[in-house]
Structures are given as structure tokens and as C-alpha cells.
C-alpha positions in Angstrom: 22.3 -21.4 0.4 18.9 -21.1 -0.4 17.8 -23.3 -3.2 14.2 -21.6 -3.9 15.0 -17.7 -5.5 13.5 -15.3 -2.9 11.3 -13.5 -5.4 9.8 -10.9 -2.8 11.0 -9.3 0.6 8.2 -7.5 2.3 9.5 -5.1 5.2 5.8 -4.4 7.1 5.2 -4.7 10.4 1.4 -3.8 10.3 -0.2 -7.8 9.8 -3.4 -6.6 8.1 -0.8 -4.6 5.4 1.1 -7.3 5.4 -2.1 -10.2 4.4 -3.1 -8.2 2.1 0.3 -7.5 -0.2 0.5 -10.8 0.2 -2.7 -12.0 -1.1 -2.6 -10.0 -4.3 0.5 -11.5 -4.9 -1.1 -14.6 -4.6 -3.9 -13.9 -6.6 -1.8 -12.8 -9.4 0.1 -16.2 -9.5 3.0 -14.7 -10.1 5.8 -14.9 -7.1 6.7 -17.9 -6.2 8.6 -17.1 -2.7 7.7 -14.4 -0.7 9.4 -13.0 2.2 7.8 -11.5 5.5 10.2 -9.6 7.4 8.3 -7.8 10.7 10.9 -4.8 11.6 14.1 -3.7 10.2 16.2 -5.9 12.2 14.8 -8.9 10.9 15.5 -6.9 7.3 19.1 -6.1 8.4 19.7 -9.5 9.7 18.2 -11.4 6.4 20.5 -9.4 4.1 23.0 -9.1 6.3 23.4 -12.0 8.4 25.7 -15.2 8.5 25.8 -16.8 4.9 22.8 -14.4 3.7 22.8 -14.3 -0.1 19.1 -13.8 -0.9 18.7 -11.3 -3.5 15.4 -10.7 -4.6 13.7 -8.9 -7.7 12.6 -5.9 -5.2 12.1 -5.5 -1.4 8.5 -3.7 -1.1 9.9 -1.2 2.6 7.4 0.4 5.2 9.3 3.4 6.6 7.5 3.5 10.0 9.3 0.1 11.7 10.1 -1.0 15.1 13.8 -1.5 16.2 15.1 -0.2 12.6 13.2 2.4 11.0 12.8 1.9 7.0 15.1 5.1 6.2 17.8 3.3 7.8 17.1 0.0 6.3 17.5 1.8 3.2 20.5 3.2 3.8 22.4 0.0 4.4 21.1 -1.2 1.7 22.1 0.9 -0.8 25.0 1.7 1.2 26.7 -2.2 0.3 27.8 -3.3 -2.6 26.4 -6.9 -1.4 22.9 -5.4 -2.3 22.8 -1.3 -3.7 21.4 -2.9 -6.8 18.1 -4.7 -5.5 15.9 -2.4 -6.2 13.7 -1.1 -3.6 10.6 0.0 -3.4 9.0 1.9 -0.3 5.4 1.3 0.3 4.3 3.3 3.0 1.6 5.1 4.5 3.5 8.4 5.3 3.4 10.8 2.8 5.4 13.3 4.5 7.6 15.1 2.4 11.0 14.8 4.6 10.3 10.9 4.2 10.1 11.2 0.5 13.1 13.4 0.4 15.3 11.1 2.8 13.9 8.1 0.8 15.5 9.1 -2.7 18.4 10.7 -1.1 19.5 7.1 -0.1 18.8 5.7 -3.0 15.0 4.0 -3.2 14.1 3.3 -6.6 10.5 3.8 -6.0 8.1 5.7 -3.2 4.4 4.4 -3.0 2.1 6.0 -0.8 -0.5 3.2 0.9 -3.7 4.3 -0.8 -6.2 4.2 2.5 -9.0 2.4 0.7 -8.7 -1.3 0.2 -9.4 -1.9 -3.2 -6.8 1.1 -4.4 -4.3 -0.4 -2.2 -4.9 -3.6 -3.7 -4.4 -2.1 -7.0 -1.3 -0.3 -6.4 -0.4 -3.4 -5.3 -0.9 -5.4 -8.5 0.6 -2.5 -10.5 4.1 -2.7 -8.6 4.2 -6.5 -8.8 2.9 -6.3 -13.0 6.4 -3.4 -13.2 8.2 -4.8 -10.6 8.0 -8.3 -11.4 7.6 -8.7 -15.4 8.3 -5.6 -16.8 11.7 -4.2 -15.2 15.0 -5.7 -16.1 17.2 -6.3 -13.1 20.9 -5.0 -13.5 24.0 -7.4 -14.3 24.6 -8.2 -10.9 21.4 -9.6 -9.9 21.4 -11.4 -13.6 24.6 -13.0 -13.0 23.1 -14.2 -9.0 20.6 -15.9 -10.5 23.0 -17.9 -12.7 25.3 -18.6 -10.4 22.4 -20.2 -7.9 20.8 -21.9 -10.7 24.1 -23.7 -11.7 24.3 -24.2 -7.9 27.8 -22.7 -7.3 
């Protein structure tokens, strides 16, 4: 088991998305562990795989991913008890409206269009970490995870 608290997954697989999530994040001082996953496999495979029990405060999901798109990442996601109550939050660039439908049919608790300029993007950015973060209360079952890994059992 993981003794540092996953406070962050990030599902992007463009890099200069992916820097610059990370680096408001940073500049915000307020994640302490954030993780980079490049497609939906990797995604699958963190939540999914041998002895995975990460469960973070929110997964921030591209749609548009190699190997696994992010609709199907969703969908197992919600789809397990293991994990339908991490909230997730797609962060994408597609603002098609079949996306948006498919996203909240399987559950996404949030759907964030990629603003194209830089300092919007950063902004919408800081606004999901400041609500994501500090202001929403995480249900009973991620509560009682992060009492059971703090008291190490």
C-alpha cells in the first residue's frame, strides 16, 4: 500500500496539457501527490491493477486518449464499486455535445471544456482544484479510506 495519499490523478496524454495542470497545482501549494497517467490503460491499470487501492480526491479525465478512450475509462469507473465514488472530473478539449452527453450518462461529476488560451486554462485550472480540493466534501467511503490508510490497516 501506498503510504503518501494520492491527492490527484491526471488522465492527459497531451505533455504541454499535462505541465501545465500540473504547475498550477503547484503554484497553488495545495496537492501534495499528483498522479500522471498518459492513456487509459495506464488509468485502468492504476485503479484496477494488482493491490491498487489509491483513491484520490478527484481524477481530472481527457476524453480523447490512446489505447482507452476517456468515455470508457469513465465507465469502469463508475461502473465499480471499488471506485464509483471518486469523483471525476473531465477536462477536455472537445466540446462536442455527444461527448458531453455520454460523459454524464456514465456518471462524471463534472465536464470542463479546455479553455484554448493559456491564462483561462490556467484559471479553470485553479478554480477546479480551489472546489475540488477545499471546498467539496468527499462521500463516506472515501472518508473512511482515508482513515483506514492513516491508521495503516
Amino acid at each position: 500500500m501506498n503510504e503518501e495519499k494520492v491527492d490527484v490523478v491526471l488522465v492527459e496524454d497531451d505533455p504541454n496539457d499535462a505541465e501545465l495542470i500540473m504547475r498550477v497545482f503547484r503554484k497553488h501549494n495545495m496537492v501534495n501527490k499528483i498522479v500522471l497517467l498518459k492513456d487509459g490503460a495506464e488509468a485502468l491499470e492504476f485503479f484496477f491493477g494488482s493491490g491498487s487501492d489509491d483513491h484520490p480526491q478527484v481524477v481530472l479525465l481527457d476524453l480523447k486518449l490512446p489505447k482507452v478512450n476517456g468515455i470508457e475509462v469513465l465507465q469502469r469507473l463508475k461502473s465499480d464499486d471499488r471506485t464509483k465514488n471518486i469523483p471525476v472530473v473531465v477536462l477536455t478539449s472537445s466540446a462536442e455535445n455527444q461527448d458531453i452527453k455520454d460523459a454524464y450518462k456514465y456518471g462524471v461529476n463534472s465536464y470542463v471544456t479546455k479553455p484554448i488560451r493559456f491564462e483561462e486554462f490556467a484559471n479553470a485550472v485553479a478554480e477546479l482544484r480551489l472546489y475540488w480540493l477545499l471546498l467539496n466534501q468527499p462521500s463516506e467511503r472515501q472518508d473512511s479510506d482515508k482513515a483506514k490508510r492513516r491508521s495503516g490497516s
